[in-house]
N, C-alpha and C positions, 0 to 999 in steps of 0.2 A: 504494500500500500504506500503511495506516493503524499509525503508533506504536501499539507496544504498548501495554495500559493497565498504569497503577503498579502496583507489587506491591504488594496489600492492597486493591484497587479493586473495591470491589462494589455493591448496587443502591443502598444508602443513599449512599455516592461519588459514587454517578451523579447522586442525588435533590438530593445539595450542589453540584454541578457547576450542576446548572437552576435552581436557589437564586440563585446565586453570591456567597455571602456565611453566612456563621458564625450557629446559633442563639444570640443572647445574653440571650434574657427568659427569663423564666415568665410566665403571665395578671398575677398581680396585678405584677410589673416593667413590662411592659407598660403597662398601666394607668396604674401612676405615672409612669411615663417620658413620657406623651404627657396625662397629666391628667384620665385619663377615665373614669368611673366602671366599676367593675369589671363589673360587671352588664352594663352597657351594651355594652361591649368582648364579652362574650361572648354578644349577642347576635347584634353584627355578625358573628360568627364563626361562630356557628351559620349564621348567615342564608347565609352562603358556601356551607355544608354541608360544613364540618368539623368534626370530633368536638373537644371539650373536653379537653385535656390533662394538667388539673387543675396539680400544683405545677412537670409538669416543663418544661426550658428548651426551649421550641419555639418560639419567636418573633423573627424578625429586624428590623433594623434598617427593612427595607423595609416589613415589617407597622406598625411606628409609625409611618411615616410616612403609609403608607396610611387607616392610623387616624386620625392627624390632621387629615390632609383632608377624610375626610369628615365627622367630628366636625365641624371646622373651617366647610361647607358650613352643619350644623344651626344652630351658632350663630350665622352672621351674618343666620338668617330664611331663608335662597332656600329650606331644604327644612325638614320638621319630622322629628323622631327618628323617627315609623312610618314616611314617605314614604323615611325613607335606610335602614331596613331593607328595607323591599318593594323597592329596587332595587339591595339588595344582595344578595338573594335570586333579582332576576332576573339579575345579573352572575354568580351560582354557579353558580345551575343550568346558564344557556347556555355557560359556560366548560369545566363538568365535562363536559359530551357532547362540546364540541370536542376537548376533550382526549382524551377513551380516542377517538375515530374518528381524534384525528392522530396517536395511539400506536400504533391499529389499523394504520392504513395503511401506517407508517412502520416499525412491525416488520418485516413482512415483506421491506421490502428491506433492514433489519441483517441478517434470517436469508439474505439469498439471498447478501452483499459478505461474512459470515465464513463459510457454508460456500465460496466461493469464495478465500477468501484462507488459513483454517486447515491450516494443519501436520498437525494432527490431526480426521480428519473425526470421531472420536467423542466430541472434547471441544475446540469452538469457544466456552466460555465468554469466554474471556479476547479473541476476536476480537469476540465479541457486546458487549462493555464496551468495548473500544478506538473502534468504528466507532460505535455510539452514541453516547458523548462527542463523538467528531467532529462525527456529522449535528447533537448540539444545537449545536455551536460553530457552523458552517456555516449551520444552519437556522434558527436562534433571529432573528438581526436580518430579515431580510427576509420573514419570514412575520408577523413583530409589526408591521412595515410595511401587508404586506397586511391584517392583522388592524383596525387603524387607519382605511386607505383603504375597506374594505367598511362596517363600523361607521358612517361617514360619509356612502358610498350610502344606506344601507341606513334611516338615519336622515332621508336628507333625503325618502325616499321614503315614510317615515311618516309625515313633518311635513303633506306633498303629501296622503296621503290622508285625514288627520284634516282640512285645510282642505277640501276635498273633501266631508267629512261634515257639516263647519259652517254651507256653505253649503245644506243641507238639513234636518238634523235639527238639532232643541234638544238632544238628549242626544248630547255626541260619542260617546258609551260605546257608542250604539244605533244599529244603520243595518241596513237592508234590503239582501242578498245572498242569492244562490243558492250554495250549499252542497253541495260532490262528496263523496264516500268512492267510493275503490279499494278492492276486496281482491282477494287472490289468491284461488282457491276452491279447496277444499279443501286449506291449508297445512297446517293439522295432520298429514294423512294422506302429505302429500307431504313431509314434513321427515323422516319416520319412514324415508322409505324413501333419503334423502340421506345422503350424511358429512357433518360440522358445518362442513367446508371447503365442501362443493358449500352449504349453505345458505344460508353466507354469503356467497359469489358472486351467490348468487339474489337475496337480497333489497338486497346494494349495488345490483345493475344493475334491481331492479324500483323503486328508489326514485330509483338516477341516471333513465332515460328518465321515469318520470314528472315528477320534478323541471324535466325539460328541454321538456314537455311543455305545463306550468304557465306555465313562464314566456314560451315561446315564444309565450303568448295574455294574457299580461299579467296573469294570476291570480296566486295567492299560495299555496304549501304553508304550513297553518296546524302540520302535524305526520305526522310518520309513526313507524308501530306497527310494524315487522317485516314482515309480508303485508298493512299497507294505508297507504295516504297518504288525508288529508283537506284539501281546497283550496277554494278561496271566488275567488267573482269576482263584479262587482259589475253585470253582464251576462248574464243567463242565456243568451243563444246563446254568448256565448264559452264560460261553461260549461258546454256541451253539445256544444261544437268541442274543449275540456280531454278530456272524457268521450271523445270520437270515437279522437282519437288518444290516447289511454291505451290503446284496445283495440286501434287498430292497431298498438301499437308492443310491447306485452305480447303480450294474446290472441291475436295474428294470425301472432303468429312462433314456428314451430315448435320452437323449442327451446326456449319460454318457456311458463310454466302458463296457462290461462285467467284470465281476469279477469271483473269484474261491479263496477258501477257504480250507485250512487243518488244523485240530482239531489233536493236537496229548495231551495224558496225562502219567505223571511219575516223575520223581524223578527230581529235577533243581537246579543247583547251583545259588547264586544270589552276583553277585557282580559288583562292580563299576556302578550301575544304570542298570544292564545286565542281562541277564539268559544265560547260557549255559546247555548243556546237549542233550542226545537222543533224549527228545521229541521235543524241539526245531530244530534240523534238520531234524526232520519225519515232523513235521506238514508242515516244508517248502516242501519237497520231495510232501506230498499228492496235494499240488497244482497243479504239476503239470501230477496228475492221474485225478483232476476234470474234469470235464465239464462246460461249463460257465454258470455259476450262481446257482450253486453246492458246496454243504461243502460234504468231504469225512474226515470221520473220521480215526483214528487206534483201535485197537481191545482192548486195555486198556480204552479208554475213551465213546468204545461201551458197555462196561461191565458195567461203570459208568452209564451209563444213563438209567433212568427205562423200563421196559419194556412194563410197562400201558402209559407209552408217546409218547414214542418214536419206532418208525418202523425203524431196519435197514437188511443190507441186504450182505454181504460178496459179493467183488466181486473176480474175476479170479485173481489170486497170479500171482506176478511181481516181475522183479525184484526192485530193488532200491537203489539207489547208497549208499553205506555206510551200506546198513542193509542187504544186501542179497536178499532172496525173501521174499516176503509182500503181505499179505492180507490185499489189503484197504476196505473201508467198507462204502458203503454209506449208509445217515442216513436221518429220515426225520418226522417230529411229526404226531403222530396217528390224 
């Protein structure tokens, strides 16, 4: 059983508690405190994607030092002022999603430890503040551990593929991949007919099995939308084995929606954690020429795959937004 929380203990309590330490700036304190141009400071702070405060004290001790550093970075040369905005930009944005999804996930067992410990099931406020405190006391150090140890996977395995790249292409930025989009088919119509509880079940478990799907074949999840994931491998049979069990592991299970699949392969730019390029919006475009629980490929990534394995088949040329008319091409192993 979890201590009461203080009396006067509420979300902003909570929000100083995950702080752990007192606001004592405003921007332009700030600034002066650590040396750095006013402007500047608020750029880095946007680039987080936090709002501007303007006079009032919202800044700790931790923020200047954090500032310093990376100031600190600029001026000894390793990076220049835009290159430590763009990767302050990407440290915000990928922090803010980790965040509401460890808030998401983590709520729900505050809600389930106070309606199990409340005195009063019709007003578990004070139970919902108590056991939160706790989980961040409890949960804070060892998930900033794993946060650290993946970061370092996860980086050395970037390093791995941009040498990878080098060895082939002049431009790291460019390299040739074959290119997946999942989607659910028909989510719209099917969200309608959901509770926002059943929705969100749906699409944690349609993004955990694909996820797990990706990885199982050595691919990469570049991003997922709610009813789709988009992935890349730098093999078109693996991603067309990605594609396989996506529909087995979706489409094929009766308590789960159908799915539909486009394979497109070519030339891809890679940046900020992203792909852009043609094949990246054909493969989306083929989803929706599938059939449910059907991968349609494009005619680059049918030329890629063998012909002692693979059976495919041209269908009737369409149009499609952005390319003109298209020969999609379904595919399917011998």
């Amino acid at each position: 059983m979890s201590e009461p929380a203080p009396a006067g203990d509420s979300s902003e309590e909570l929000e100083q508690h995950i702080l752990g330490e007192p606001r004592v700036f405003n921007a332009a304190e700030l600034a002066a405190a650590t040396g750095v141009d006013l402007e500047k400071a608020r750029r880095l702070w946007r680039a987080l994607g936090f709002p501007e405060h303007g006079a009032a004290t919202a800044f700790t001790q931790s923020d200047a030092r954090a500032l310093s550093t990376l100031v600190g970075l600029v001026d000894s040369g390793l990076i220049d002022f835009d290159l430590a905005v763009h990767l302050t930009r990407a440290v915000g944005q990928t922090m803010a999603r980790l965040s509401d999804w460890e808030v998401s996930a983590l709520l729900t067992r505050v809600l389930e430890l106070a309606r199990e410990q409340s005195d009063d099931p019709d007003d578990d406020s004070r139970d919902r503040l108590a056991i939160g405190l706790r989980m961040i006391q409890e949960f804070s150090e060892p998930f900033e551990s794993l946060l650290l140890y993946v970061w370092r996977r996860h980086l050395a395995a970037a390093v791995a593929r941009t040498e990878a790249l080098g060895a082939r292409e002049e431009d790291l930025h460019t390299t040739r991949l074959t290119v997946g989009f999942a989607d659910i088919v028909q989510f719209t119509a099917l969200s309608n007919q959901l509770s926002e509880e059943r929705i969100g079940d749906l699409v944690e478990l349609f993004e955990a099995r694909c996820a797990d799907v990706v990885a199982s074949q050595r691919g990469r999840i570049i991003k997922s939308i709610g009813d789709s994931v988009l992935f890349v491998h730098a093999d078109p049979i693996a991603a067309y084995e990605i594609a396989e069990g996506i529909i087995a592991v979706i489409g094929r299970d009766s308590r789960m929606p159908d799915v539909r699949v486009g394979l497109a392969s070519g030339l891809v730019v890679l940046r900020l954690g992203d792909v852009f390029g043609p094949p990246v919006n054909m493969a989306a475009r083929l989803t929706g020429v599938a059939r449910r629980n059907r991968i349609i490929i494009d005619s680059e990534t049918a030329d890629l795959l063998p012909d002692d394995q693979f059976e495919t088949r041209r269908l009737p040329a369409r149009p499609v937004r952005g390319f003109g008319i298209v020969e999609p091409v379904a595919v399917r192993r011998q």
